[in-house]
C-alpha positions as CSV (number, residue, x, y, z in Angstrom):
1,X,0.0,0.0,0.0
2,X,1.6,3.4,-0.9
3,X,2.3,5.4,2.0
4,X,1.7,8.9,0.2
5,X,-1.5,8.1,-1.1
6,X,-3.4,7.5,1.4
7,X,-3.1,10.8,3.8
8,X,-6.2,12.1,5.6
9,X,-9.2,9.2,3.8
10,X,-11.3,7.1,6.0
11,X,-10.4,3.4,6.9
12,X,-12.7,0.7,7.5
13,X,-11.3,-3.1,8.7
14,X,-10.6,-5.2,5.4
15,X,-13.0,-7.6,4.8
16,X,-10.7,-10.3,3.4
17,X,-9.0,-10.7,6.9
18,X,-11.3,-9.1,9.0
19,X,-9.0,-6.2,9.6
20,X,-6.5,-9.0,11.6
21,X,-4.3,-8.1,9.3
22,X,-3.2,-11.6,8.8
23,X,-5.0,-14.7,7.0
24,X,-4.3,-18.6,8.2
25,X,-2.8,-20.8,5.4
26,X,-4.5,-24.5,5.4
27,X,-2.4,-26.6,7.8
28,X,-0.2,-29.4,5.6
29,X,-0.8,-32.9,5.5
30,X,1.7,-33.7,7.1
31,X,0.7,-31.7,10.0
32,X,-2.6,-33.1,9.9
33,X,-1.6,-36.8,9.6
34,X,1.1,-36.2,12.6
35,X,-1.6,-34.6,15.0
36,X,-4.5,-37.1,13.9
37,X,-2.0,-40.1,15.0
38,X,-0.6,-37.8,18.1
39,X,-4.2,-38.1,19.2
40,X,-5.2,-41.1,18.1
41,X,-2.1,-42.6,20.4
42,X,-3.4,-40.5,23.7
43,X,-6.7,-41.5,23.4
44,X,-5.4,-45.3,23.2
45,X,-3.8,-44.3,26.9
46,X,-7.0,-43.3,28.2
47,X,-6.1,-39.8,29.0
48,X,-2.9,-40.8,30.8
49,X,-0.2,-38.5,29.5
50,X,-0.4,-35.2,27.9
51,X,-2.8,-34.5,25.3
52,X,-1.2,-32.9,22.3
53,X,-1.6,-29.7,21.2
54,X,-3.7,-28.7,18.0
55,X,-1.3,-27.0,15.7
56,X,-2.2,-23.6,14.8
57,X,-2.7,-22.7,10.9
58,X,0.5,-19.8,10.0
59,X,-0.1,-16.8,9.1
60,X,0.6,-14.6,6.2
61,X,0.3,-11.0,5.6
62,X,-2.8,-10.2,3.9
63,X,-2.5,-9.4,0.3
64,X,-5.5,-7.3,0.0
65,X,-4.6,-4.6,2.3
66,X,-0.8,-5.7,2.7
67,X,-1.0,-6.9,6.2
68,X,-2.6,-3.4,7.6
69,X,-5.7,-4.8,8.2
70,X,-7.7,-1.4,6.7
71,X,-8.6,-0.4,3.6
72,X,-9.8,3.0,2.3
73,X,-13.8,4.2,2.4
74,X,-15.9,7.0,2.4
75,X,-16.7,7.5,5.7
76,X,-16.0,6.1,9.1
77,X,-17.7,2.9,9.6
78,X,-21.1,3.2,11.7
79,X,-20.6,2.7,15.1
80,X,-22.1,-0.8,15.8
81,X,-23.4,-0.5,19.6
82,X,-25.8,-3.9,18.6
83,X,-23.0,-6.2,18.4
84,X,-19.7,-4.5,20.1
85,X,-19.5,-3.3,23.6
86,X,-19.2,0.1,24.6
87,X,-15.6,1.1,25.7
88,X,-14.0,3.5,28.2
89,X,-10.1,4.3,27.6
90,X,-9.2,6.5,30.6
91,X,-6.3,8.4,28.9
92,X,-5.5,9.8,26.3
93,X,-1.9,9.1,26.0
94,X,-0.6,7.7,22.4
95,X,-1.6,4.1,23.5
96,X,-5.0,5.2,24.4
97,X,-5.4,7.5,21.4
98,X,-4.3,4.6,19.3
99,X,-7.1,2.5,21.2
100,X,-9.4,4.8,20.0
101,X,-8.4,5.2,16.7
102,X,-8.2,1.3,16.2
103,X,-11.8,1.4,17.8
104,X,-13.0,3.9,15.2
105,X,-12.0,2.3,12.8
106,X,-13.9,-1.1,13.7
107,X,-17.1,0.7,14.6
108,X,-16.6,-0.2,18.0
109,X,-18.6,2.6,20.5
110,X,-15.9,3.8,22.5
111,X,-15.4,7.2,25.1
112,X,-11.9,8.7,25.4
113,X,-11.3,10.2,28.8
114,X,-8.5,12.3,29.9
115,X,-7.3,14.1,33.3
116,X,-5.8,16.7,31.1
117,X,-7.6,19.7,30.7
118,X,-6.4,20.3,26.5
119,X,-3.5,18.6,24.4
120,X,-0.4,20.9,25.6
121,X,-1.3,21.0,29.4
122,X,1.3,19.2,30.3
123,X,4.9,17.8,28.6
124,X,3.9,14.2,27.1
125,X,8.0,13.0,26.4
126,X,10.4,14.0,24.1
127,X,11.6,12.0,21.2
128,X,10.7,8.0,20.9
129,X,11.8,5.2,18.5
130,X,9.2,3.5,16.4
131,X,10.6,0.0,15.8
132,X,7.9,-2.7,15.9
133,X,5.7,-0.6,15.7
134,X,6.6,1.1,12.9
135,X,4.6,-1.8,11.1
136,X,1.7,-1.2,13.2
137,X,1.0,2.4,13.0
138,X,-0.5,1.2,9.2
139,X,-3.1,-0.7,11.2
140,X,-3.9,2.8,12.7
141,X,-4.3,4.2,9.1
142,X,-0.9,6.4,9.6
143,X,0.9,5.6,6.5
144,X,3.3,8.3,6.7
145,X,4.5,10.5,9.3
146,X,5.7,14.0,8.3
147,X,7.7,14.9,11.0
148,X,9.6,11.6,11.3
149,X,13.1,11.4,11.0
150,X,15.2,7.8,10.0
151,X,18.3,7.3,11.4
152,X,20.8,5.6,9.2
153,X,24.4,5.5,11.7
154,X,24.8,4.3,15.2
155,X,27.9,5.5,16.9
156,X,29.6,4.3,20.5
157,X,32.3,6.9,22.4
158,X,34.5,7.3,24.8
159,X,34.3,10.3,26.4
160,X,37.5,11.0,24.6
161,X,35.7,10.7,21.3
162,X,37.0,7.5,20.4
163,X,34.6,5.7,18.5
164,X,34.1,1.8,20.3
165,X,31.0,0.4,18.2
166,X,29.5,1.7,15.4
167,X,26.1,-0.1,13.6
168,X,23.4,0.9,10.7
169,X,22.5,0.7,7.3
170,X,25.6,3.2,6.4
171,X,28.4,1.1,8.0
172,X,26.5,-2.6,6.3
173,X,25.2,-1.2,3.1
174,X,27.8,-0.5,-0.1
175,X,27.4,3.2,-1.0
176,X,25.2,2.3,-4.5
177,X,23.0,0.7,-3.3
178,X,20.1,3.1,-3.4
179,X,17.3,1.0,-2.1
180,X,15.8,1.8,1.4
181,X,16.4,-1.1,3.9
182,X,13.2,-3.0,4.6
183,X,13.9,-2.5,8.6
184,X,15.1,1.0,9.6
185,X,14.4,3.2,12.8
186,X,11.6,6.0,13.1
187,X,12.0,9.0,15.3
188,X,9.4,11.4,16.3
189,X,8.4,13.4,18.8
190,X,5.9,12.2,21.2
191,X,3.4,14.6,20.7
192,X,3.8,14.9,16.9
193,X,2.7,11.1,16.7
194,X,-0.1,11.5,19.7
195,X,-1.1,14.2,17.0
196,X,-1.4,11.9,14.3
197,X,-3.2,9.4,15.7
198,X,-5.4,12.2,17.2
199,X,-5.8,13.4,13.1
200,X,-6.7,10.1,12.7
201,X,-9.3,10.7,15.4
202,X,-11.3,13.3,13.8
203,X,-9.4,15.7,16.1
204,X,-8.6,16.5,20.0
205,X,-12.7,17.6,20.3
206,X,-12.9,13.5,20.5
207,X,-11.1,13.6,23.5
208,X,-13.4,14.0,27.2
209,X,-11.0,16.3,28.4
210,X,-10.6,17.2,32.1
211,X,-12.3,13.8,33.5
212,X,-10.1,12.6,36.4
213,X,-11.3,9.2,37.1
214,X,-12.4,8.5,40.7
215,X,-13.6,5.0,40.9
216,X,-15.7,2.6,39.0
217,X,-18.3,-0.5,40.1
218,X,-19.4,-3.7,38.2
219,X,-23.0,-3.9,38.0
220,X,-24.6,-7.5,38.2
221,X,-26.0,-7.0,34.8
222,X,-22.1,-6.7,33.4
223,X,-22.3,-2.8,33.0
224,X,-19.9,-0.8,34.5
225,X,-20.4,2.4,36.3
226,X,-17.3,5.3,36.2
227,X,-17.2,8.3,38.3
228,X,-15.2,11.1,37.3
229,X,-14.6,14.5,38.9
230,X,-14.8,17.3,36.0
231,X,-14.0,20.8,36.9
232,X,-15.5,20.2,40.8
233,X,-18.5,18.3,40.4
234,X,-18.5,14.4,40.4
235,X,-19.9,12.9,37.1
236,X,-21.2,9.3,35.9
237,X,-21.0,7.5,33.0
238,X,-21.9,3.5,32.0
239,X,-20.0,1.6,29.8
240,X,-19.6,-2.2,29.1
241,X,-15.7,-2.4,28.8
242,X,-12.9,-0.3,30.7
243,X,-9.5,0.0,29.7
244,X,-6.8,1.6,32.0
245,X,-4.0,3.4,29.5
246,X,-3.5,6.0,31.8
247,X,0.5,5.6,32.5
248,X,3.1,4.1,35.3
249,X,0.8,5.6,37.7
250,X,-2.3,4.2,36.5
251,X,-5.9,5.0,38.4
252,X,-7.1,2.0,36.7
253,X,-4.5,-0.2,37.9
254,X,-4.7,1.3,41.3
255,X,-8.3,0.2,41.6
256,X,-7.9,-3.2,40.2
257,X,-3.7,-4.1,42.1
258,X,-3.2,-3.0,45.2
259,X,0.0,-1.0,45.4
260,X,1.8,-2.7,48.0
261,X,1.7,-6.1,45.1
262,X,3.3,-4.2,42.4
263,X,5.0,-0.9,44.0
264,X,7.4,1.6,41.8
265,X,10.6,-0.5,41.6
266,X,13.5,2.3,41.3
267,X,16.0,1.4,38.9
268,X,18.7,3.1,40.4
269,X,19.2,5.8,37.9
270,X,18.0,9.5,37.0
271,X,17.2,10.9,33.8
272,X,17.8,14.6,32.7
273,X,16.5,15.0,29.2
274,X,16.7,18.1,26.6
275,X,15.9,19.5,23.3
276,X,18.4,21.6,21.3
277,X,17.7,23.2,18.0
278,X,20.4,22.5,15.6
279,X,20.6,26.5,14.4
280,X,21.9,27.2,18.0
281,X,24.9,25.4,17.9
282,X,26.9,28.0,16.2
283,X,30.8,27.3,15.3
284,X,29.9,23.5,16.2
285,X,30.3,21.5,13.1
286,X,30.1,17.4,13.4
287,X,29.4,15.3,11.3
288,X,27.5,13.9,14.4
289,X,24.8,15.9,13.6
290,X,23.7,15.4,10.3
291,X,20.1,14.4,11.6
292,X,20.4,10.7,10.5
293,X,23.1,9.9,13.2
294,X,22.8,8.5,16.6
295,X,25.2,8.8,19.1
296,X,25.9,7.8,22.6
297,X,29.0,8.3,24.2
298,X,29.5,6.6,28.1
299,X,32.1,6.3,31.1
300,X,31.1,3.4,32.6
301,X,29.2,5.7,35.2
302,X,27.1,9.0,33.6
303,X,26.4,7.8,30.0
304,X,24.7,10.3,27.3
305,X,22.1,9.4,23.8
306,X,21.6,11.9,21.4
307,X,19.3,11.1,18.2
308,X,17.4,13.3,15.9
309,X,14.6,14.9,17.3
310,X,13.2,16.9,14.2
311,X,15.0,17.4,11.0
312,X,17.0,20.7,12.5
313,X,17.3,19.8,16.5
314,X,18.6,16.6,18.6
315,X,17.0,15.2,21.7
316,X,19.6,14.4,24.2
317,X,19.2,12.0,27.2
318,X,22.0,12.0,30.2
319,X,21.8,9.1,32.6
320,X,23.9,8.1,35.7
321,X,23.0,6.2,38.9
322,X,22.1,8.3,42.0
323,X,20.3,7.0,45.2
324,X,16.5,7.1,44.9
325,X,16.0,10.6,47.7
326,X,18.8,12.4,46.0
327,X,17.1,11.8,42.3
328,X,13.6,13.0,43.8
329,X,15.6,16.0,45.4
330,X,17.4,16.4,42.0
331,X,14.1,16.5,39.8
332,X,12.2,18.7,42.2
333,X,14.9,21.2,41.9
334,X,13.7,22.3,38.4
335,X,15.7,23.1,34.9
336,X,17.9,25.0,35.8
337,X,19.8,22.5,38.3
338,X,19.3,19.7,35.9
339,X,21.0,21.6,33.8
340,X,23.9,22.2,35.6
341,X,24.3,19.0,36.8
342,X,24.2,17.8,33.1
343,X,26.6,19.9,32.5
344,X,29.2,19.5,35.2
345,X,28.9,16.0,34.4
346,X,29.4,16.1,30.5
347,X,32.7,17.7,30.1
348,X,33.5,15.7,26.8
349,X,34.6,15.1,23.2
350,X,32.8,17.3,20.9
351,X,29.7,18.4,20.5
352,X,28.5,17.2,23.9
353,X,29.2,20.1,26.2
354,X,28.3,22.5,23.0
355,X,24.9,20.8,23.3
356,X,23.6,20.5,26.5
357,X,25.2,24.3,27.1
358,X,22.9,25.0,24.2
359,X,19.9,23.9,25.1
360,X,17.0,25.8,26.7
361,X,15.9,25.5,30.4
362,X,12.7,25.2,29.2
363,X,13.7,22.5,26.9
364,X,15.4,20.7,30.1
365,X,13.1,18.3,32.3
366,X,14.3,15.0,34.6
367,X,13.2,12.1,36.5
368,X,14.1,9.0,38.3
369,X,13.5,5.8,36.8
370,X,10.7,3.5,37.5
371,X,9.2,0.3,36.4
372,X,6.8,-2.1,38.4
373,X,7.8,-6.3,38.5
374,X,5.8,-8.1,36.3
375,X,2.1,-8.6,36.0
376,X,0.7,-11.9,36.0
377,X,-2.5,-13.2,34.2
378,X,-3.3,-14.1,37.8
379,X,-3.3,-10.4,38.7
380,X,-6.0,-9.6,36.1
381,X,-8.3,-12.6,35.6
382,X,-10.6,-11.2,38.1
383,X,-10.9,-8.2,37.3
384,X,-14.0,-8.9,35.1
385,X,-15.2,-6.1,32.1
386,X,-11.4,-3.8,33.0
387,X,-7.9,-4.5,31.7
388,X,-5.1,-2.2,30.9
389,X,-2.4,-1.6,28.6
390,X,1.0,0.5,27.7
391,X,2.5,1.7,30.7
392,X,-0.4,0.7,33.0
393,X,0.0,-2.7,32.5
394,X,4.2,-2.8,31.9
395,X,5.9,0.1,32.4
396,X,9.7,0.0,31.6
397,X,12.7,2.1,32.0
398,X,13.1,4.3,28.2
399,X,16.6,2.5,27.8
400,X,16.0,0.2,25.2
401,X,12.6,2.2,23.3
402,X,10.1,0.2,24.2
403,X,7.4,1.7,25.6
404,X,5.3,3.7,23.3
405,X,5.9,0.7,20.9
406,X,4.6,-1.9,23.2
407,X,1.3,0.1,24.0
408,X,0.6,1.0,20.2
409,X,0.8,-3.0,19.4
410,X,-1.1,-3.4,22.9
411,X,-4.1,-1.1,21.5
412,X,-4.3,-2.8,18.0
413,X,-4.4,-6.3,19.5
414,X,-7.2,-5.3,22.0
415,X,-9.4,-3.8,19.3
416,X,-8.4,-6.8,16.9
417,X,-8.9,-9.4,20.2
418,X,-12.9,-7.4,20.3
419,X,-13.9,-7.6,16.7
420,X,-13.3,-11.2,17.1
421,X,-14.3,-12.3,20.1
422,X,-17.5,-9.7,19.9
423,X,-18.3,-10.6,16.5
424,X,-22.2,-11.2,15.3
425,X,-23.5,-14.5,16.5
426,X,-20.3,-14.7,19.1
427,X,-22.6,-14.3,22.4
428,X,-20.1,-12.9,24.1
429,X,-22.7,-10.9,26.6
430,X,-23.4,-14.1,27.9
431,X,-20.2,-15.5,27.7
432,X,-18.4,-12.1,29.3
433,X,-15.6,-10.1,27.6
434,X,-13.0,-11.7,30.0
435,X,-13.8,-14.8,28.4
436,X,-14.3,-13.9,25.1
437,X,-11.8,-10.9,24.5
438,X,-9.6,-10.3,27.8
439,X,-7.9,-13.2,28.9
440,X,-6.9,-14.0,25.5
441,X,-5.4,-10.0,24.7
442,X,-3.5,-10.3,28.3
443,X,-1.6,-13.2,28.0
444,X,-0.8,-12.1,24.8
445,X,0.3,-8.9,25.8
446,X,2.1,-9.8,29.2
447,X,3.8,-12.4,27.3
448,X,5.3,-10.5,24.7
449,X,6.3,-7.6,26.6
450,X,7.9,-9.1,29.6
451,X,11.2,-9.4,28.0
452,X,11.2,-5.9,26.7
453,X,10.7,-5.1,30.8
454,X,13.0,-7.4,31.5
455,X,15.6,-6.3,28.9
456,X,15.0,-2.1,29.9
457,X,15.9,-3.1,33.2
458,X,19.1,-4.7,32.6
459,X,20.1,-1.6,30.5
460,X,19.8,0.4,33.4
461,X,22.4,-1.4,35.0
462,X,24.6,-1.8,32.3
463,X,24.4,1.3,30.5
464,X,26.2,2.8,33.4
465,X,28.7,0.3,34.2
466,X,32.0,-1.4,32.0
467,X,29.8,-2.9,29.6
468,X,28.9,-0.2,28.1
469,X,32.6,0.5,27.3
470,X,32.6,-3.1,25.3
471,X,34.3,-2.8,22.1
472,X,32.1,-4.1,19.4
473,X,29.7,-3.2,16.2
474,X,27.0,-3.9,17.6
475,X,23.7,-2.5,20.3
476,X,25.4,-3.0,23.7
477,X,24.5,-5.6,26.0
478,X,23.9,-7.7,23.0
479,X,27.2,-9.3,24.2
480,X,25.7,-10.4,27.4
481,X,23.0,-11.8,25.8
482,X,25.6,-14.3,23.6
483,X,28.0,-14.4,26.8
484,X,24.5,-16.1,28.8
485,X,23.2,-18.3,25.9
């Protein structure tokens, strides 16, 4: 499907795959013959034994709407409140935006709530890395990004400038070759894609802004019942589904988990982050920033990333460890001390110090880093008609670039997960949408995240320790990785 063509149409689910995106091949004979005899054997045992598993059909890209699962229409498809259940995403974050949009697009009701009172009142990130997802965004009808930059060139230093590792399609590729690589990585801003998908939306008037979710009951009859505070006064609403995308410090989850099961686990690290327009760096010329170069350059201790932000500015993003009180302390004190300290702490090769000295207070912001342990399908299978996803459900440290790709794949597998298990004829209302959507989207989900978790919290250690100083052409830690197999 050509990317260009398809800015600002309607997309309805494609009715070849039923907007799954994928399409099951008939299993072989072989297969067939090999199962049939598997079971034919256990059922000689009298159910002693294991029963074998039913092999599952593969799956191949859809050739109809090349794997996005949409196709272009007139108009939004009607919403279809008969069949589908009514949804509430409390926030409106880009993995609840995409939710919505994914929802829309399926003419599934939904309601998009948001403690927020408009789309700028508060910082939502700086730059993030689409890699996974980069794929799925086309199942949320974004063919093209405008204000994404690739990067082509990923360089390692020492803080002497010596270059240690060095990866990307300009160090593997011969200079003629002139075709784009089928796998490259995205970079946008946060907002700019939370925009898009919003565009995608019909615009941020979709959005119930300023609804700061207070609690919510099950009803015998399967409805639930949400209470929200909006601008002083309390305020109700029903709605058949609920889905917590509302961040690391989730309502929703709140609600479901008590906190004392899956507390904040500090990381150990703090995070000063800035934005520095390229025009400001005056006298500074590097072929580091040439807007399709990432670099990172380390210590061992304090370790800095820089990657295109925009086409004319670099988001940088200075980590080091720091106990827990003294990063709170740290981040309360504002810009302007973040600043310093990123400073004092970057004396380096070229452009570093040029950079961060550049950049704007208000361009500066910092945190300590969080993640929670694990969820377990045990956590959430009785929590009835609510689940979550993104953050909410796995939150992970931003070391690896993981999480706004792991919520917009959580958001497109829910609303898949719903227009199959809610389809006509399904029964699902008596059935329950745990059963027929839920518990099937979680373990899904928790599987296939948990070693992104896993994997952002090993980079926290080891991006601020010797490894990072490993000599090698290649992401680091990826030597641990061989160094455990």
């Amino acid at each position: 499907m050509n990317t260009a063509e398809h800015g600002g149409v309607n997309w309805t689910i494609c009715q070849e795959c039923k907007g799954q995106g994928k399409k099951s091949r008939r299993l072989s004979k072989k297969v067939r013959l090999l199962y049939q005899k598997a079971t034919e054997q256990f059922e000689k045992t009298k159910g002693e034994g294991t029963a074998p598993d039913r092999p599952k059909a593969p799956l191949y890209p859809c050739p109809t709407c090349s794997g996005s699962g949409l196709v272009a229409a007139a108009c939004s498809p009607a919403v279809d409140k008969e069949n589908y259940p009514h949804v509430a995403i409390i926030g409106a974050g880009i993995g609840g935006v995409a939710l919505a949009v994914a929802c829309l697009h399926r003419g599934i009701p939904f309601t998009l709530y948001e403690r927020d009172s408009h789309f700028e009142a508060r910082s939502q990130g700086y730059g993030l890395t689409l890699q996974q997802a980069s794929k799925a965004i086309e199942g949320l009808g974004i063919f093209s990004l405008k204000d994404k930059v690739i990067s082509t060139r990923h360089l390692v230093h020492t803080v002497e400038g010596k270059v240690i590792g060095e990866w990307g399609t300009r160090k593997w590729m011969p200079d003629d070759v002139k075709t784009a690589p089928k796998r490259t990585n995205m970079h946008i801003a946060r907002q700019s894609l939370r925009l898009a998908l919003l565009e995608q939306l019909g615009g941020d008037d979709k959005v119930q802004w300023g609804h700061q979710l207070v609690d919510f009951k099950q009803d015998n009859d399967t409805h639930i019942t949400l209470n929200f505070q909006v601008n002083g006064a309390m305020k109700t609403a029903k709605v058949d589904l609920v889905v917590g995308a509302d961040g690391i410090r989730s309502s929703v989850r709140r609600l479901l988990i008590d906190e004392d099961t899956t507390p904040l686990r500090y990381l150990g690290c703090i995070v000063i982050l800035g934005i520095c327009p390229l025009s400001v760096l005056e006298g500074v010329a590097s072929p580091l920033l040439d807007s399709a170069t990432i670099f990172q350059t380390a210590n061992g201790n304090e370790r800095i990333y820089v990657m295109p932000f925009t086409a004319d500015s670099v988001m940088w993003q200075l980590s080091f460890p720091m106990p827990e009180e003294d990063a709170k302390a740290l981040s309360a004190l504002g810009p302007e001390a973040l600043k310093e300290e990123a400073f004092r702490r970057t004396q380096w090769h070229d452009p570093v110090p040029q950079i961060v000295a550049a950049t704007l207070d208000t361009q500066i912001s910092g945190y300590p880093v969080y993640d929670r342990e694990l969820l377990t399908p045990a956590l959430l299978e009785n929590n009835g008609a609510v689940t979550l996803l993104g953050d909410a459900a796995h939150p992970m440290s931003p070391f690896k670039g993981q999480g706004a790709n792991q919520a917009l794949l959580d958001a497109l597998s829910l609303a898949r997960g719903i227009t199959r298990g809610c389809r006509p004829l399904s029964n699902w209302k008596a059935a329950g949408i745990r059963e027929s959507v839920l518990t099937e989207f979680e373990l899904e989900m928790l599987e296939r995240s948990a070693v992104k978790v896993k994997d952002s919290a090993a980079a926290a250690e080891f991006l601020h320790s010797e490894i990072v100083l490993h000599e090698g052409d290649e992401p680091r830690g990826r030597c641990l990785k061989r160094n455990d197999a």
